[in-house]
C-alpha positions, -999 to +999 in steps of 0.1 A: -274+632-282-258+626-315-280+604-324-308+623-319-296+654-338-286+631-366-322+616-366-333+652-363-318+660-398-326+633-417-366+645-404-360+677-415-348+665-450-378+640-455-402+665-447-382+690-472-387+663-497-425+651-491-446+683-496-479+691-503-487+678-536-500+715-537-464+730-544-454+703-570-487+719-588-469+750-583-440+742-601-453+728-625-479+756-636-446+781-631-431+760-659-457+758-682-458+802-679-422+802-684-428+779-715-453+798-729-435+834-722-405+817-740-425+809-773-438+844-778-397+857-772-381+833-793-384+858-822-366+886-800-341+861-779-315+836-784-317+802-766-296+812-745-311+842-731-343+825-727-327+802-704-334+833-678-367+830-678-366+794-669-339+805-642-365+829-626-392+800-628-368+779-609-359+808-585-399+814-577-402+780-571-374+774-553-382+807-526-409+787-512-385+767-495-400+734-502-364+713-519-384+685-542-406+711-561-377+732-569-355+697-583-389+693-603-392+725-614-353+727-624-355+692-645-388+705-660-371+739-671-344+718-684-362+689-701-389+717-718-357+744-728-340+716-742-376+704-764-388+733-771-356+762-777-327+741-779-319+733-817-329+709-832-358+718-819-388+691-806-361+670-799-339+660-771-315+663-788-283+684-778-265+702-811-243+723-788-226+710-758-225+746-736-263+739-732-254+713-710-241+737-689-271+759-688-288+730-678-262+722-646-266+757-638-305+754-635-309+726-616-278+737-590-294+769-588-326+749-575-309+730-549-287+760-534-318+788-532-338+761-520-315+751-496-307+785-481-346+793-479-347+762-459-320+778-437-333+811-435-369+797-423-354+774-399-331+803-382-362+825-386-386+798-369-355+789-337-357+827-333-396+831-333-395+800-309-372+815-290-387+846-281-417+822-275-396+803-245-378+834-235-416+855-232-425+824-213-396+822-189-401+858-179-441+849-172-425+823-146-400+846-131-423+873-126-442+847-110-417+833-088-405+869-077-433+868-053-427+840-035-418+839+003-401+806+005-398+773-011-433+761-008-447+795-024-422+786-053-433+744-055-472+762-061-463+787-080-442+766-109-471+737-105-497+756-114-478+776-141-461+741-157-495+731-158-509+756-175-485+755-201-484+718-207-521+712-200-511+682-181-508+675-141-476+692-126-461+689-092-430+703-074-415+679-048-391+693-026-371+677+001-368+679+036-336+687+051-325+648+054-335+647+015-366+631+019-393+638-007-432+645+001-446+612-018-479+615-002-505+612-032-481+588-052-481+547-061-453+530-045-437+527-079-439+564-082-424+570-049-392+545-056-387+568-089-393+600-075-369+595-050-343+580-071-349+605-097-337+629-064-308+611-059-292+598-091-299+636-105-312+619-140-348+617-154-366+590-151-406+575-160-428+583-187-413+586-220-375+573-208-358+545-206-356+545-171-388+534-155-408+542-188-443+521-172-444+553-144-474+574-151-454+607-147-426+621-159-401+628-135-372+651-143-344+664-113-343+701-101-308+713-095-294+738-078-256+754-083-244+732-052-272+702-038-303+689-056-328+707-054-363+690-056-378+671-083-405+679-113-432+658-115-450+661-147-479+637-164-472+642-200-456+620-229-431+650-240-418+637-279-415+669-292-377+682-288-387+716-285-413+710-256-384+691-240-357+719-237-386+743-224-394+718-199-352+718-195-352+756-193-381+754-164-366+727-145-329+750-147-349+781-131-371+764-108-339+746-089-320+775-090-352+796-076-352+768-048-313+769-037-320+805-037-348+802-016-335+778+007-296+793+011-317+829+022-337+807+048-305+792+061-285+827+057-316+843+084-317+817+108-284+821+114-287+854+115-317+852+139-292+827+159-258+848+161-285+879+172-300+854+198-262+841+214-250+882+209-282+892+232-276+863+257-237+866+258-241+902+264-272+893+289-249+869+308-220+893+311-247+924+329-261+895+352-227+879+359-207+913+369-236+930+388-242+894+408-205+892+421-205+921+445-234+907+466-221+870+463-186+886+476-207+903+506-226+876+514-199+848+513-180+876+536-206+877+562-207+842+559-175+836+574-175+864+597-210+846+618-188+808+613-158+822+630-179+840+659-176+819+690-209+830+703-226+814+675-202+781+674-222+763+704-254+766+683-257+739+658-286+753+639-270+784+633-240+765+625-256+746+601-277+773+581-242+792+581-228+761+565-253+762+541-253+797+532-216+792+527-212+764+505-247+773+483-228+812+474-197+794+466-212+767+445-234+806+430-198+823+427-186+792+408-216+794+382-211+831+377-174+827+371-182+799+343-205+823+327-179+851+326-150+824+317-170+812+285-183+846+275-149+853+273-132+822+258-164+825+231-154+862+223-120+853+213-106+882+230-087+862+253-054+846+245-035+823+266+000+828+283+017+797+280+044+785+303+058+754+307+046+739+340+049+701+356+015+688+354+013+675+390+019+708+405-015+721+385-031+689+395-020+695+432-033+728+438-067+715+421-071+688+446-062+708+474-090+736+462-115+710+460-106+695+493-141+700+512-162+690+481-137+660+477-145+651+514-142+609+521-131+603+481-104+583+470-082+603+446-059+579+432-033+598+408-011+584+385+016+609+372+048+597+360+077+613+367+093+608+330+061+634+318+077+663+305+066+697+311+039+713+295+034+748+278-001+760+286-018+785+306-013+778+348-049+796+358-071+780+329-057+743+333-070+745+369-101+756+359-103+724+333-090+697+359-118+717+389-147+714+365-137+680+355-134+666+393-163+683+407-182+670+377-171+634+383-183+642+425-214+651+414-221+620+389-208+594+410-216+574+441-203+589+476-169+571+486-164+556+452-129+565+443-116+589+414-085+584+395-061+608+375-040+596+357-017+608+327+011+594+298+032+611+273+025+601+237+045+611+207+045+650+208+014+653+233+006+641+270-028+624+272-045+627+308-075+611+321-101+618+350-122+589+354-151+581+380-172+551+389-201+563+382-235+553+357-213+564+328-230+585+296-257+576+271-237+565+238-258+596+223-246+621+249-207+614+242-203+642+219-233+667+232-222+667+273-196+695+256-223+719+241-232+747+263-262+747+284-265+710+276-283+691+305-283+654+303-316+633+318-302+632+352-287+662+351-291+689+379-260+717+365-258+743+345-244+728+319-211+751+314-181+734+329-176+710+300-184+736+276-155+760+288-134+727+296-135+721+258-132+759+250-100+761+273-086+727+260-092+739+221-075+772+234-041+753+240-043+736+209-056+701+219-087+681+225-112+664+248-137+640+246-155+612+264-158+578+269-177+549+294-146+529+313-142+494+305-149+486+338-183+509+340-180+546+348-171+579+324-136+587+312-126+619+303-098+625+283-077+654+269-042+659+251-017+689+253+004+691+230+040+697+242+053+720+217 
């Protein structure tokens, strides 16, 4: 960047110095006027005093702002004062030594008015030029106020960078994994564009990076993440084209991130108006289903208990049925209520310290008809302290976590339970022998509502196992067995 400003200067003061051969005319016509004014004052003026009219020649010349005119001009004035007016006259002579100073004054007089008209042009040209860049700024905002979305705003700054640059413009802007749309480019153009996208520099035509691409290829940033990237066939050596094209990249990236952070701001929006509606959905359904489960269960096992009806198998066996399918209903509806109201954050968890077999022991005993001709092996040692969590909600994690190993592993295959203490947390397993889970599903079986290939629930017992687990402070997650199988583990902390 130095460098550049530095050859910047050193332009400016060559082109200063090399004018039109039209303004060293100028000069030297202003001169010869001042000469000739000067011969018909001499009678009425000292030397001296007609050093001012050489001073105003100089100062004429001088306004035009062009510097190497107004050193000829100066030396001129000098060389033809000191001929002409200067005794002894016709000579170059100097009889009195203050007319040197009349001379230093002329010729420093040149090179500071010419200098500061230099300045004063420049500033006045960077201010016309900025209004210029500035009037065309607005063009594009006004432009890009109309846009709907990011694709609107890739057109919309195409079409208007092409106008402006008379050249071929593009917008390229990522999909959500980064990836640019190269269709249209070479493969050369491609490998830039997309570096171009992830280095954040420029790159291609005109650089040092990649200068045999076709295009130009400058990065469109946003406050936080890239943005896109500007694709633009044009040599750009003027410095002045360069920061617009600066300028428009700045306010096209921004005008993307903006774009993109108000798509993301109304789909999740549109997705925390979707889970309200279906929380609150769940919540009507759930409470207006339990009365009629209750009933039906009731009369369930009012018919199973009536002797009449215990000779008849068939009966028997619908009863059976009808028993075990509004239990295995109940159970559903209770998950839905249990993880609308862990979700909510409403509930909080009464803690007592409890000895983990005696939770363990009531769950097993619950589950004793699904459990049927299973093997439960348990492994509790006796040395595991107690542990502070909630009595109620630790049953419902170790129930959802057995009946989910029954349902996903083979009849008679055995189940084991089995738990450890470990530093400041107890770590317990529940482990089946069944096909295990998809490296994939590891992480997802925990998301609500999420139903694996060979999955026939609903998809919330896991869900409100994690939500309960997170509740106490700890954490589950799953793993296949060594041995074949899925392993589900969780830690409690114990303080």
């Amino acid at each position: 960047m130095v460098l550049t400003n530095s050859r910047a200067r050193a332009a400016d003061v060559l082109g200063a110095l090399a004018s039109p051969w039209s303004n060293y005319i100028f000069a030297v016509f202003v001169v010869g006027v001042a000469t000739g004014a000067c011969f018909g004052l001499i009678r009425f003026f000292d030397p001296t005093n007609l050093a001012m009219i050489y001073l105003l020649a100089t100062l004429a010349v001088s306004a035009r702002g062009r510097r190497g005119p107004a050193v000829l001009a100066a030396s001129l004035s000098v060389l033809c004062f000191d001929y002409f007016f200067v005794p002894p006259r016709f000579t170059f002579q100097v009889s009195n030594i203050q007319y040197l100073w009349t001379f230093g004054v002329l010729i420093l007089t040149a090179i500071v008015t010419s200098t500061l008209t230099l300045r004063l042009k420049a500033e006045a040209e960077s201010a016309r030029e900025g209004q210029r860049r500035m009037a065309i700024m607005n063009a594009l905002t006004e432009k890009l106020v109309t846009a709907r979305d990011e694709a609107d705003i890739a057109r919309i700054s195409s079409a208007h960078l092409a106008d402006v640059f008379s050249c071929p413009a593009s917008v390229l802007v990522p999909d959500p994994n980064g990836r640019l749309p190269l269709d249209g480019l070479s493969d050369k153009e491609r490998g830039t564009a997309q570096w171009v996208h992830d280095s954040g520099q420029s790159a291609g035509r005109g650089t040092e990076t990649l200068p045999e691409a076709q295009a130009f290829f400058i990065p469109l940033r946003g406050v936080e993440t890239p943005a896109g990237v500007l694709r633009l066939e044009a040599l750009l050596t003027d410095r002045g084209q360069r920061q617009l094209l600066d300028s428009y990249a700045h306010q096209i990236g921004l005008s993307l991130e903006v774009a993109r952070l108000a798509e993301s701001a109304r789909r999740a929006e549109a997705a925390a108006e979707n889970e309200r509606l279906r929380s609150s959905l769940l919540s009507l359904v759930s409470h207006d289903l339990r009365t009629p489960l209750t009933a039906i269960l009731g009369s369930a096992d009012v018919l199973l208990e009536r002797e009449d009806l215990s000779r008849n198998r068939p009966v028997q066996s619908l009863l059976q049925n009808i028993q075990s399918e509004t239990e295995r209903l109940s159970r559903l509806i209770s998950n839905l209520l249990e993880a609308q109201r862990l979700e909510s954050g409403a509930y909080q968890a009464v803690k007592e310290r409890c000895p983990l077999e005696e939770v363990v022991g009531t769950v097993l005993e619950r589950c004793s008809k699904i459990i049927l001709s299973r093997n439960v092996r348990v492994d509790l040692p006796e040395d595991i302290p107690l542990i502070p969590m909630d009595h109620l909600l630790m049953e419902q994690v170790f129930q959802n976590l057995l009946e989910n190993a029954i349902h996903y592993s083979p009849q008679g295959s055995p189940l084991n339970i089995s738990a450890r203490a470990k530093g400041g947390e107890v770590e317990i397993s529940v482990a089946d022998q069944g096909p295990g889970i998809k490296e994939s599903d590891l992480e997802a079986v925990f998301e609500k509502f999420y139903k694996g290939s060979a999955s026939s629930g609903s998809g919330l017992g896991l869900a409100i196992c994690r939500a309960i687990v997170k509740v106490h402070g700890g954490r589950i997650w799953a793993e296949n067995g060594p041995g074949g199988g899925a392993v589900f583990r969780l830690t409690l902390p114990l303080v």
